[in-house]
Backbone bond lengths (Angstrom), bond angles and torsions (degrees), N, CA, C in turn:
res aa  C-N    CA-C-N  psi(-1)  N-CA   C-N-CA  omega(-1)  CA-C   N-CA-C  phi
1 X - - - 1.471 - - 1.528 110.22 -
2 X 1.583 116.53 -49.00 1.156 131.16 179.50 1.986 101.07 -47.65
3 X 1.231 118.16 -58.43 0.838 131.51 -166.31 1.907 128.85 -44.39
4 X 2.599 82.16 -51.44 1.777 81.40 171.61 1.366 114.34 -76.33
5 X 1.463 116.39 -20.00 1.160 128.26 160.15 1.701 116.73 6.40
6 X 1.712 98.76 -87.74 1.013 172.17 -176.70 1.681 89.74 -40.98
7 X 1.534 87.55 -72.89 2.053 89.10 -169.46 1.312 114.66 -74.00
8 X 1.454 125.38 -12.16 1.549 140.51 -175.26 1.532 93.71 -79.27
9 X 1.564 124.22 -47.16 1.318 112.33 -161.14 1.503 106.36 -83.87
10 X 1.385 126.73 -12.00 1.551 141.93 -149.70 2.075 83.70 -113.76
11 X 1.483 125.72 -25.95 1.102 94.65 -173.38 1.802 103.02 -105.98
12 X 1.505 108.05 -9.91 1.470 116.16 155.02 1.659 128.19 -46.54
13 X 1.327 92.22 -52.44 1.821 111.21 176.77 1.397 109.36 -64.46
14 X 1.521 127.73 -25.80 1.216 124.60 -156.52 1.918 94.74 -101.21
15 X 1.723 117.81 -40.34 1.149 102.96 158.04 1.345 134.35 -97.39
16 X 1.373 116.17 41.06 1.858 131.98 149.62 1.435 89.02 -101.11
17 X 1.071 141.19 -17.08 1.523 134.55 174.33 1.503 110.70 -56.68
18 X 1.207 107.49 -70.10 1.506 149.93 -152.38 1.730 91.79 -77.77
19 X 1.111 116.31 -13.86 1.530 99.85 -170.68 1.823 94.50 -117.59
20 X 1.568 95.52 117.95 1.525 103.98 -172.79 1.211 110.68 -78.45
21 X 1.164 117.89 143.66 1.846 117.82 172.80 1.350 127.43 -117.52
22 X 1.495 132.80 99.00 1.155 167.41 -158.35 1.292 103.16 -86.34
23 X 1.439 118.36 117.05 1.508 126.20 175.34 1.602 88.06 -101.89
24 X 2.125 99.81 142.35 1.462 98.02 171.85 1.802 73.54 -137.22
25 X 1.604 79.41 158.47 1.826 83.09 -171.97 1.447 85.74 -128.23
26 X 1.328 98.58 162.14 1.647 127.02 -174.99 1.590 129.67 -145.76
27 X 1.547 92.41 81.56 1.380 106.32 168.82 1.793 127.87 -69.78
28 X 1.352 126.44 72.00 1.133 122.82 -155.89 1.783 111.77 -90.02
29 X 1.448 106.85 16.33 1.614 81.15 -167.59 1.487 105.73 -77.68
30 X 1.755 102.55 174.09 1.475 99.74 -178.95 1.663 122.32 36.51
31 X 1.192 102.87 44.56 1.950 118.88 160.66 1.360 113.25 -80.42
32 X 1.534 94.98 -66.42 1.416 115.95 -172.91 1.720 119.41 -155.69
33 X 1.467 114.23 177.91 1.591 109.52 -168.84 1.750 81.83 -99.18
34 X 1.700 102.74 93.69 1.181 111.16 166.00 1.587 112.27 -148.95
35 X 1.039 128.52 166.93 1.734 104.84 -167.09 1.217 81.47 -113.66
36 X 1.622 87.93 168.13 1.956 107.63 176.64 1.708 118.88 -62.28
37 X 1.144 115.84 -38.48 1.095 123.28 155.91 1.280 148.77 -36.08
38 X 1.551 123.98 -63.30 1.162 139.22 114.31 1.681 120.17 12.20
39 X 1.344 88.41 -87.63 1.589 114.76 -178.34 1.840 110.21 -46.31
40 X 1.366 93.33 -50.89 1.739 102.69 -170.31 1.461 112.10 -64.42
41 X 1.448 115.67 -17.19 1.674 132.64 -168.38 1.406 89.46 -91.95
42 X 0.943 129.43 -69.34 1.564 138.81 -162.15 1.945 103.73 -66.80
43 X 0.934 119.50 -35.99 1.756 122.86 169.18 0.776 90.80 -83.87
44 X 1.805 159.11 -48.89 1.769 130.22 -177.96 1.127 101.81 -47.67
45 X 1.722 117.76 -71.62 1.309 117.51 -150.68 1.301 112.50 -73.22
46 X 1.713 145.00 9.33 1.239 154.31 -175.00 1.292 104.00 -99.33
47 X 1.550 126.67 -40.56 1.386 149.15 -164.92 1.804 106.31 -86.98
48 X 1.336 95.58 -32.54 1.838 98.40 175.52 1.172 127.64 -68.09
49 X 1.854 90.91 -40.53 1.545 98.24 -177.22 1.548 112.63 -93.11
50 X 1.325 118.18 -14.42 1.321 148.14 155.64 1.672 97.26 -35.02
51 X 1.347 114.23 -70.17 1.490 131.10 -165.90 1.667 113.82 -50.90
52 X 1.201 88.57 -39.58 1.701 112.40 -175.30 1.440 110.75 -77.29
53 X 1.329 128.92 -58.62 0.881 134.34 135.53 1.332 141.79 20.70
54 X 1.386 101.76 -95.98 1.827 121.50 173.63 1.707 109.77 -90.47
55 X 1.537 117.14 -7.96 1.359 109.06 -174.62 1.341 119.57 82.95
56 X 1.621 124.17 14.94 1.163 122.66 -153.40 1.910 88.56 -125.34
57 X 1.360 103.44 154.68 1.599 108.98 167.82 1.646 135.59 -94.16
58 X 1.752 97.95 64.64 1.455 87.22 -142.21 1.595 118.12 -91.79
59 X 0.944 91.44 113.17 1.976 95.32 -178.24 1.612 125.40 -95.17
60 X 1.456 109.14 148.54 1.349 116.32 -163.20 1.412 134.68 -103.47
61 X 1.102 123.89 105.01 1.266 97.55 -172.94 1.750 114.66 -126.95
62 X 1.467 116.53 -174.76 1.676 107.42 -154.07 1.946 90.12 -135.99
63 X 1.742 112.02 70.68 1.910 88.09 164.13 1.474 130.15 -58.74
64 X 1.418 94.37 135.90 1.549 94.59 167.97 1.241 127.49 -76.39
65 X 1.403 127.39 38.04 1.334 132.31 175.58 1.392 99.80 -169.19
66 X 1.634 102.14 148.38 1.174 129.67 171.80 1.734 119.26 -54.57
67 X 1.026 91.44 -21.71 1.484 116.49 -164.88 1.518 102.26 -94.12
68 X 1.649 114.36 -64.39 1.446 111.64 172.83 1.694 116.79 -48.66
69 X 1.555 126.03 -26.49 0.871 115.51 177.45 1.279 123.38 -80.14
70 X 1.531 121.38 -41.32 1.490 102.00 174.52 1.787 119.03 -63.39
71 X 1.270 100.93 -49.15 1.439 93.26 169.70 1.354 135.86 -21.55
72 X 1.413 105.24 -34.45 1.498 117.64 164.85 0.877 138.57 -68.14
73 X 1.837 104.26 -34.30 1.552 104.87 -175.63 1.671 101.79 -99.86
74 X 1.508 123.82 -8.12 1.137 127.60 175.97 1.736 118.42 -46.07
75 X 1.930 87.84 -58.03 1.547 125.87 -176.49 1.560 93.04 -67.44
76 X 1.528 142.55 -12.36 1.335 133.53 -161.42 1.550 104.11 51.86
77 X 1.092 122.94 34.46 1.709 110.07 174.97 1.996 84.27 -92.81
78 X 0.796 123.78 -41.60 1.994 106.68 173.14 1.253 111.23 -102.80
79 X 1.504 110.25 141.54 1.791 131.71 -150.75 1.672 72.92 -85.93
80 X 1.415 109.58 -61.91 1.661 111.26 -165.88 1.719 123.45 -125.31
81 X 1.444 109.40 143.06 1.298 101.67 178.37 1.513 104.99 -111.84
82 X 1.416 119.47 169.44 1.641 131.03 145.58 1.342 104.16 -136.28
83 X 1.359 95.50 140.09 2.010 122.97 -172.48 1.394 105.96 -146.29
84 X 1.258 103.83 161.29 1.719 102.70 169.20 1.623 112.07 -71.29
85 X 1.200 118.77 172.57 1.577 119.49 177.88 1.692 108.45 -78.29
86 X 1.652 126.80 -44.22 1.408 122.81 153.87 1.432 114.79 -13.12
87 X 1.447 123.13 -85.38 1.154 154.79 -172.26 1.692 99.38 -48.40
88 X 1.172 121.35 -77.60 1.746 129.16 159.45 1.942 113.26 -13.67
89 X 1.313 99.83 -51.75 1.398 119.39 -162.10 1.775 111.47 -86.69
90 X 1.137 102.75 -41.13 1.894 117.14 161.52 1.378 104.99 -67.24
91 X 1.341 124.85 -19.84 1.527 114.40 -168.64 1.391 117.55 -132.25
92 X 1.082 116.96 2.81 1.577 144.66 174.15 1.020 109.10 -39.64
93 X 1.374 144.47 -33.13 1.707 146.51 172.09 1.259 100.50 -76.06
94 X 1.366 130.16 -34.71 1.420 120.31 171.91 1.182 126.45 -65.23
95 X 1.848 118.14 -55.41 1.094 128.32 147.17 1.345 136.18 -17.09
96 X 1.513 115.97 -72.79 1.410 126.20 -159.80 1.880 109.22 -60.95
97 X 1.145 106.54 -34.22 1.326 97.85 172.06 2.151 124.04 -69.60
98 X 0.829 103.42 8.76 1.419 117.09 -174.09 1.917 108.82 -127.39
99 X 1.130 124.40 -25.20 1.670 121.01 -169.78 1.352 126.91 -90.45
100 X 1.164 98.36 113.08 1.819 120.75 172.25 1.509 121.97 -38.07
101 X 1.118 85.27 -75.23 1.523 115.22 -146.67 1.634 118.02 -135.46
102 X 1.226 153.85 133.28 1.563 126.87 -144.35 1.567 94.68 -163.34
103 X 1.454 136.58 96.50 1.256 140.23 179.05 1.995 111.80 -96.98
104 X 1.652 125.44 175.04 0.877 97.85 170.51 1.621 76.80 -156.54
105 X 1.825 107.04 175.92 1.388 105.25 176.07 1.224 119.87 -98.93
106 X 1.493 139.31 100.59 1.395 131.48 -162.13 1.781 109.53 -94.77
107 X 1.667 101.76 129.53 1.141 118.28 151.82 1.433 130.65 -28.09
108 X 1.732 113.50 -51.86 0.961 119.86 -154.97 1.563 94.33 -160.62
109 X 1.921 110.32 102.46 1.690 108.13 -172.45 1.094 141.32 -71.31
110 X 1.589 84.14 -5.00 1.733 106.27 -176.82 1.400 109.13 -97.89
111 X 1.529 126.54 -13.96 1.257 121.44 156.80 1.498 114.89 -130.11
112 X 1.511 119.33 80.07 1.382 107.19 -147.08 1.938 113.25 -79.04
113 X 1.285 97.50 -13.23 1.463 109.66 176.29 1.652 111.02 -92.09
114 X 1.720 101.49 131.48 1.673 110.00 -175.13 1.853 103.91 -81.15
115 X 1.391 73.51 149.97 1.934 82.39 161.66 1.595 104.87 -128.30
116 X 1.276 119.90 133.39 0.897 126.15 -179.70 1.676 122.38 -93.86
117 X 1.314 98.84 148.17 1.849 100.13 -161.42 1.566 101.40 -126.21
118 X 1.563 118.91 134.35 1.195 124.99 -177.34 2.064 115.35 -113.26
119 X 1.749 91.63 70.24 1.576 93.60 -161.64 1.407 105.86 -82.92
120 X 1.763 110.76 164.46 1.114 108.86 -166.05 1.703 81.35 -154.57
121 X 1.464 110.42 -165.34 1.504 121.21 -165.82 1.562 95.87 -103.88
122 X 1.772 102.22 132.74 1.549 118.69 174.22 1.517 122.04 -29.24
123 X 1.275 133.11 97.24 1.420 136.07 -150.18 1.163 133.07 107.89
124 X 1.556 138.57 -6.27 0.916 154.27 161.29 1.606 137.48 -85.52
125 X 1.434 106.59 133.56 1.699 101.42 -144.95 2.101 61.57 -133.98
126 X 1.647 90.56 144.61 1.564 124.03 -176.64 1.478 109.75 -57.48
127 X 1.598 98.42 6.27 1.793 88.46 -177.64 1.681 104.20 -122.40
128 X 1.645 113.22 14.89 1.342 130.58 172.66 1.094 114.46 -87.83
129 X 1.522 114.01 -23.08 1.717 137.64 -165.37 1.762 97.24 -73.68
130 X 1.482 120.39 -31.80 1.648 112.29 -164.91 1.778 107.34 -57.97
131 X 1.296 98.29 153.52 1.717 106.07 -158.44 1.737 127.41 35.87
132 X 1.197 88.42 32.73 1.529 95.64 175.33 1.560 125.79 -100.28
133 X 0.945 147.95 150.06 1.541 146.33 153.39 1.412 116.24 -42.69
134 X 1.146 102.45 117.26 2.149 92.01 169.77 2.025 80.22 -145.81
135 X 1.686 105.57 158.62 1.096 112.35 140.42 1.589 121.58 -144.81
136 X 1.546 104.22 -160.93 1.313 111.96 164.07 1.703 132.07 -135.92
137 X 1.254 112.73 -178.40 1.485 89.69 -169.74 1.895 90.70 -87.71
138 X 1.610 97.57 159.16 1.673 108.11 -154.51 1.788 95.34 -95.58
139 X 1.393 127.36 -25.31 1.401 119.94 153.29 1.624 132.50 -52.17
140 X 1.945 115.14 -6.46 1.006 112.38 165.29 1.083 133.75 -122.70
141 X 1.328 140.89 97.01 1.267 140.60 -157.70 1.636 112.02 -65.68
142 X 1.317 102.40 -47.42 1.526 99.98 172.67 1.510 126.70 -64.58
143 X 1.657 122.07 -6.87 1.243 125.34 167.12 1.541 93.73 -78.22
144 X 1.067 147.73 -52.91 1.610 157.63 -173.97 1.878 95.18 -32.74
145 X 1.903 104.16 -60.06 1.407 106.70 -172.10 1.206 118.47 -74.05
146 X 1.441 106.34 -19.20 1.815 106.29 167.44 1.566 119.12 -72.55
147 X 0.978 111.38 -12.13 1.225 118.09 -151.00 1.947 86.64 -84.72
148 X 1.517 98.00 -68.16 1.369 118.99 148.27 1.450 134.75 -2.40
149 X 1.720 95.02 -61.57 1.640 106.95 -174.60 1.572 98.67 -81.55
150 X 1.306 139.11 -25.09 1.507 156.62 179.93 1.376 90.64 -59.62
151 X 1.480 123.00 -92.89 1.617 113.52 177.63 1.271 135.12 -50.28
152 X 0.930 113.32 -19.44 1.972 120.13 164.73 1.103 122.34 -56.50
153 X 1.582 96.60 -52.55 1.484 131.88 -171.79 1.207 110.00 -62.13
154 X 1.664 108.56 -64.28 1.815 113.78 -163.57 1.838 100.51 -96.51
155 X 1.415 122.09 -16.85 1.634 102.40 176.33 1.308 99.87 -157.49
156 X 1.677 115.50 47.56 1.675 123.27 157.19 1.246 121.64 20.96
157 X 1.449 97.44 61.02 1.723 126.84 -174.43 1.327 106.12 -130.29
158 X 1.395 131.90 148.92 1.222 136.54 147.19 1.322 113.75 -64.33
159 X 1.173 123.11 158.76 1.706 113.76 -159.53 1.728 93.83 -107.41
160 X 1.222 141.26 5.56 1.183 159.11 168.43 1.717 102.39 -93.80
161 X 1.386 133.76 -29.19 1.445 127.54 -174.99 1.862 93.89 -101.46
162 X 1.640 111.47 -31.74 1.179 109.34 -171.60 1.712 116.30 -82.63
163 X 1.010 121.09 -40.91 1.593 129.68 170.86 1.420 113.06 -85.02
164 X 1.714 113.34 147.73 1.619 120.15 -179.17 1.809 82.27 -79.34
165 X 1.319 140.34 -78.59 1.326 147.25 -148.89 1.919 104.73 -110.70
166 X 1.464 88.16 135.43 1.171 83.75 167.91 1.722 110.89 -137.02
167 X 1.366 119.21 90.08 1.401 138.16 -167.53 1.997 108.14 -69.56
168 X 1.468 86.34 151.62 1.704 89.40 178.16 1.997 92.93 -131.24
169 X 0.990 117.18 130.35 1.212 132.06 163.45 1.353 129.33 -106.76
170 X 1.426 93.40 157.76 1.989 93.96 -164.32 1.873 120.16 -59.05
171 X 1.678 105.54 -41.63 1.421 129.03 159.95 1.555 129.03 -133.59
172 X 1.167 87.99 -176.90 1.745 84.63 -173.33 1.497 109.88 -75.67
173 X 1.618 117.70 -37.46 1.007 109.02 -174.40 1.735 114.52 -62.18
174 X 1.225 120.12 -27.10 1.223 119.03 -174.84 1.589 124.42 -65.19
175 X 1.728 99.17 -24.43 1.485 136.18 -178.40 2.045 96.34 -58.37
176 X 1.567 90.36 -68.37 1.374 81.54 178.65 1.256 135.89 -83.79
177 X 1.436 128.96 -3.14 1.555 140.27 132.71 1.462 122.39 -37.45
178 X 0.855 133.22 -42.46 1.487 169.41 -129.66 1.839 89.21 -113.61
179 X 1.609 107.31 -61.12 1.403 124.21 -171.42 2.216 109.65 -72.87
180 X 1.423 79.71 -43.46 1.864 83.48 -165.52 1.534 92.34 -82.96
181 X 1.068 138.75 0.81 1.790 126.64 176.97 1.362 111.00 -132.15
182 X 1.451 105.01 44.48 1.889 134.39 162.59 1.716 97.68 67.98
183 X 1.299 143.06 -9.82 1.186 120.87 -167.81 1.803 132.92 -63.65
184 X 1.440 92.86 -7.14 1.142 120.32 174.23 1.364 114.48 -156.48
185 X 1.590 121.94 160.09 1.098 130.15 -151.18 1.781 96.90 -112.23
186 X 1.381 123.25 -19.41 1.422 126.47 -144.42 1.417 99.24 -162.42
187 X 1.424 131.50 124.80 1.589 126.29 154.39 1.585 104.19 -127.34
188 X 0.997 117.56 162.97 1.252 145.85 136.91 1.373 132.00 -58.69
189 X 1.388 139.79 96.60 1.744 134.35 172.09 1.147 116.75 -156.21
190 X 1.419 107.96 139.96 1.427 107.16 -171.28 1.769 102.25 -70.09
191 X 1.422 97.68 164.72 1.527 125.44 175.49 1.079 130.16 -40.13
192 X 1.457 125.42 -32.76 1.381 164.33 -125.39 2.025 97.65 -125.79
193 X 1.335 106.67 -35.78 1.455 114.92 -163.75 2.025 97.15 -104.80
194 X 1.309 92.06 -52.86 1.324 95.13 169.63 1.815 128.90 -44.19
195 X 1.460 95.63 -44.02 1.403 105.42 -167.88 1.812 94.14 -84.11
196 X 1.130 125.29 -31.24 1.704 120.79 162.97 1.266 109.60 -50.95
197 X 1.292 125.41 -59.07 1.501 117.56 -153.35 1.718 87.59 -89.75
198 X 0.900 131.04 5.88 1.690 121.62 165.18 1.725 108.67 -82.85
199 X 1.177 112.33 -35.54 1.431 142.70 170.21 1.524 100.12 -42.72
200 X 1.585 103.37 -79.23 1.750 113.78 163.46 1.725 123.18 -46.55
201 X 0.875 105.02 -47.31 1.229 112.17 -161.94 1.385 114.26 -115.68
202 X 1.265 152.21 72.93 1.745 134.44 -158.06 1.676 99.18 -81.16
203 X 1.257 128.66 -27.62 1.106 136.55 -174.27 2.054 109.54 -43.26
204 X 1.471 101.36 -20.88 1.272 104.01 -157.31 1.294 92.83 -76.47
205 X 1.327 123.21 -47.99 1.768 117.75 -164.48 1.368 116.05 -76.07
206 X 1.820 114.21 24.37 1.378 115.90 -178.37 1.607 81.98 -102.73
207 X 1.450 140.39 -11.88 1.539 125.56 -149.63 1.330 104.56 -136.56
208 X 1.551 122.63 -24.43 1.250 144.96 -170.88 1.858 110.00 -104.48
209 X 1.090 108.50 137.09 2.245 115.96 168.48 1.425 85.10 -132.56
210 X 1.509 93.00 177.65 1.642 118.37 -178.46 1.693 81.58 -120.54
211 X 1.471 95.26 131.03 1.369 118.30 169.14 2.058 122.27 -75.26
212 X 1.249 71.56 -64.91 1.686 106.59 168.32 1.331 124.85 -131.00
213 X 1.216 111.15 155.49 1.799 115.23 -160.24 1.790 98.80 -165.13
214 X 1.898 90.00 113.55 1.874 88.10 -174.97 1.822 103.58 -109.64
215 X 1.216 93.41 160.77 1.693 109.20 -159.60 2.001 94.15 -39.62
216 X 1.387 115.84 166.56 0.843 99.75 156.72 1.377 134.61 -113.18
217 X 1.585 123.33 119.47 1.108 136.45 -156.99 1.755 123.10 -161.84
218 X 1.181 88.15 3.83 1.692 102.74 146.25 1.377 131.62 -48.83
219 X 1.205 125.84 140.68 1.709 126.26 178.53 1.925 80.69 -100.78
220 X 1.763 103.48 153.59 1.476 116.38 -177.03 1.678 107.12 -72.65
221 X 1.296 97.50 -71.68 1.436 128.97 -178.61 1.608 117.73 -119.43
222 X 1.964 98.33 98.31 1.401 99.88 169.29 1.700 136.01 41.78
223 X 1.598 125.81 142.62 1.211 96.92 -155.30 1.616 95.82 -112.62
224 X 1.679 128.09 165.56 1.243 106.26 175.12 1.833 90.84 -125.43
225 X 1.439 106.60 144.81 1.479 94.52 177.69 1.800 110.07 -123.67
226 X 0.834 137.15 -154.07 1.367 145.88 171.45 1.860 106.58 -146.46
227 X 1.420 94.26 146.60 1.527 89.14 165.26 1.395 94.87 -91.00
228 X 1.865 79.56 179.57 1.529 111.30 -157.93 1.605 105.57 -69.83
229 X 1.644 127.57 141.08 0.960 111.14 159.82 2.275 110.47 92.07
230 X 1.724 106.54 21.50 0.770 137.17 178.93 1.422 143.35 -88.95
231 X 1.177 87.58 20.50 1.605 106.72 -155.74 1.726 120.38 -48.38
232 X 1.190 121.56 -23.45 1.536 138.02 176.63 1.594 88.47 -63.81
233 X 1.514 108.86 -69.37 1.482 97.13 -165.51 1.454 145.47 -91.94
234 X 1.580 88.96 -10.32 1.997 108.54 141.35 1.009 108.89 -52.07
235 X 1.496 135.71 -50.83 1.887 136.10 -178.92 1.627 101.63 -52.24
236 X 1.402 103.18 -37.09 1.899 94.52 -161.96 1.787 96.22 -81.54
237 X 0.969 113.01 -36.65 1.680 114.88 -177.34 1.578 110.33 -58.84
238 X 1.043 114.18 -59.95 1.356 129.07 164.21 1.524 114.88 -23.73
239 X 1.461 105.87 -46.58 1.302 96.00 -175.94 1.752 115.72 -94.87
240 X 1.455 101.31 -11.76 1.708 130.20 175.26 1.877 87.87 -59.92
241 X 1.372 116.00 -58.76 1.430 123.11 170.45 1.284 107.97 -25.98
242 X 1.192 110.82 -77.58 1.511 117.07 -171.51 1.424 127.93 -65.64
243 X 1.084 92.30 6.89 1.665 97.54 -174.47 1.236 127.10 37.40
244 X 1.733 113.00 52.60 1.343 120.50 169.33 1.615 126.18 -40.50
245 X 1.091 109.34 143.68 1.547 93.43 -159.40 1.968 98.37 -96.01
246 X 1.488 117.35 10.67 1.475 125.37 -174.79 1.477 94.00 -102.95
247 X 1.503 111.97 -12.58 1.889 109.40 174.28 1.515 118.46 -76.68
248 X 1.745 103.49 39.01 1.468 98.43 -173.54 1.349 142.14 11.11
249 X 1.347 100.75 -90.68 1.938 127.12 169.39 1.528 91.94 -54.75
250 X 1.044 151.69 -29.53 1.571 125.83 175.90 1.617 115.32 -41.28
251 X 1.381 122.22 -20.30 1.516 117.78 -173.75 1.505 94.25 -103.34
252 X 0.777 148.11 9.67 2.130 154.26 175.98 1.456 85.88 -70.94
253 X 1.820 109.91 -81.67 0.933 126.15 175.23 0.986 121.20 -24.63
254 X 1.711 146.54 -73.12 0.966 149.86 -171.95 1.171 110.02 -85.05
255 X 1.483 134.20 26.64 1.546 139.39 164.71 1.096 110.65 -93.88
256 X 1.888 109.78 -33.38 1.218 135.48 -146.75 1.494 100.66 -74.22
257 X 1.584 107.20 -56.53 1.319 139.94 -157.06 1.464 98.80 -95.69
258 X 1.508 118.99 18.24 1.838 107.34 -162.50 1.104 125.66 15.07
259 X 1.670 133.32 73.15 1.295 134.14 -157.33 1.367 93.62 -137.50
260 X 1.619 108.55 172.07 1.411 108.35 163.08 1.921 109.93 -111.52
261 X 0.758 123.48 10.70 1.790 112.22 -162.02 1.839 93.24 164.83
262 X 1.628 92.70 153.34 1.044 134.37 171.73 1.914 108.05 -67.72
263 X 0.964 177.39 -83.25 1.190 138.29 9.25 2.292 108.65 -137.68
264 X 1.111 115.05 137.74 1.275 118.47 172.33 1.664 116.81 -15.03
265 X 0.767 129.29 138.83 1.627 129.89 162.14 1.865 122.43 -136.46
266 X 1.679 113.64 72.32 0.998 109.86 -170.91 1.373 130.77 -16.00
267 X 1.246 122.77 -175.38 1.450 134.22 152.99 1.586 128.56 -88.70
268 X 1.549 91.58 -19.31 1.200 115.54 -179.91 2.352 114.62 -75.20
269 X 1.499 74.42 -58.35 1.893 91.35 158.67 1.517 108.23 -50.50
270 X 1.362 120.97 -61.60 1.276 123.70 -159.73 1.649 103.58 -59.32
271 X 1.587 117.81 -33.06 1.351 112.87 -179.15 1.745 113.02 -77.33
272 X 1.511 110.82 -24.24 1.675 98.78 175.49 1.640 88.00 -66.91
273 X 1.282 150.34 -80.55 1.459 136.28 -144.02 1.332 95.68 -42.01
274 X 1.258 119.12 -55.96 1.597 113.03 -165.35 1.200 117.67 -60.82
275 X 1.664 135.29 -8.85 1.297 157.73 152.21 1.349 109.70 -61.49
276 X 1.539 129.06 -45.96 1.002 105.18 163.89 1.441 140.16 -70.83
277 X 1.437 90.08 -31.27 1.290 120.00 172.01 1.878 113.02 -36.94
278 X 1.329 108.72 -67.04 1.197 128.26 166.60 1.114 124.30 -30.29
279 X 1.810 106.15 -46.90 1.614 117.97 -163.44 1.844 96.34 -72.67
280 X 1.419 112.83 -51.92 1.066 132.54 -174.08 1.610 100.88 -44.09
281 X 1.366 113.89 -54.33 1.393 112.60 -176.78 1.478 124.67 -39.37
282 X 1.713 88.08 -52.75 1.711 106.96 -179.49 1.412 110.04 -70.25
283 X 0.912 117.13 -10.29 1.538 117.95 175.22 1.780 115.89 -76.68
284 X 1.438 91.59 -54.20 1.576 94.82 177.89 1.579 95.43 -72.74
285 X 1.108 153.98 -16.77 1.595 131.07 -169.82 1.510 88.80 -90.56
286 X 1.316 128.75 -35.13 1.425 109.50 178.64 1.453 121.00 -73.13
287 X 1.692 113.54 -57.56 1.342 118.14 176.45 1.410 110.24 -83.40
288 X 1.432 159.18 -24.83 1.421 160.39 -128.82 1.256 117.41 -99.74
289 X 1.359 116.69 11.03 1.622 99.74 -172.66 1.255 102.33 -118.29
290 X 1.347 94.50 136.94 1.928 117.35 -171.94 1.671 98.97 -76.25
């Protein structure tokens, strides 16, 4: 008795051995208008069945700093991160030497990369906008830098010396509500939001133009990457890709985030943002100082 005892506990120990455990960390602020809460329910229960799944032990955790998180994935103490693309794009030299694998949450799967649109009222040319109100929606930081690279770009202004107000709104649709009933002169929204509420509303493109319009090469929703050399959890994404229909909680997630799909986000993609990113930089060191 002593004996099977013995081999039950020796073949228990050997598969808690055998089962690797993968920290993925989750920096979510400023992703989306979703609460922490929410979010933390929907990544347990994705990560459990996740666990089961791929055979892997994967546990979750949430730094409170931008800072605590790369550190982690620098040190490889986390297999995987998710961050906003802002955050990605300020820290991208740190990053790029460490990233696998690079997913994002798309709006829309058939065009999973945003273009961002700088609309204003039928008649208006970007040099009507000075002391004017414009905003953007406040979940996207990279609409903030477009907005940015637009005034640098077209009248070598800081967009703080060039605009009286510069507003952040909860969504896009509110941006252009906000825009077509005079409260503002100028928003910021991606392509993707615009072409919905035209959907809703056709009335808008009798009152509303696109001023400016940047390539499209935006990630929708925040980016998630893997370090290098990840192969367990590239396998589990992969199939997050495909939208297996046994990945239950894969639709929580994408209820959460009103999205349609999981979808790939090269390295190659990730370097045009960071191109813009760049350009933007050089813009504010030339034109940017208050």
């Amino acid at each position: 008795m002593k004996s099977k005892l013995l081999v039950l506990l020796l073949l228990s120990f050997t598969f808690v051995s055998a089962t690797e455990t993968k920290i993925v960390a989750f920096y979510t602020k400023n992703i989306a208008k979703v609460s922490d809460t929410d979010v933390r329910i929907a990544i347990d229960k994705i990560l459990e069945e996740g666990s089961r799944e791929s055979g892997l032990n994967l546990v979750e955790v949430f730094p409170k700093s931008i800072d605590e998180l790369l550190r982690g994935f620098e040190e490889k103490r986390y297999a995987l991160i998710t961050l906003n693309t802002y955050d990605c794009m300020r820290y991208y030299e740190r990053l790029k030497p460490h990233i696998g694998k690079v997913w994002t949450i798309a709006k829309d799967k058939k065009h999973p990369k945003e273009r961002y649109l700088l609309l204003a009222k039928k008649g208006t040319d970007i040099t009507d906008l000075v002391d004017k109100r414009v905003g953007y929606v406040r979940f996207s930081e990279m609409q903030r830098v477009y907005l940015e690279y637009v005034t640098l770009n077209s009248v070598h202004m800081n967009s703080e010396m060039y605009f009286k107000h510069i507003l952040r709104f909860s969504t896009g649709s509110k941006a252009i509500l906000q825009l077509f009933f005079n409260q503002v002169e100028g928003v910021v929204v991606s392509e993707h939001t615009y072409k919905t509420a035209l959907e809703l509303n056709p009335q808008l493109a009798e009152k509303l133009t696109i001023l400016k319009s940047s390539d499209a090469i935006f990630p929708s929703i925040g980016l998630t990457i893997s370090h290098k050399g990840e192969k367990g959890i590239n396998a589990l994404y992969k199939r997050f890709v495909q939208n297996k229909e046994d990945i239950k909680n894969l639709s929580n997630i994408l209820m959460l985030y009103k999205a349609e799909a999981i979808v790939a986000f090269s390295k190659e993609d990730l370097e045009r943002v960071y191109d813009f990113y760049q350009d933007y930089s050089h813009l504010m060191q030339e034109y940017g100082g208050l």
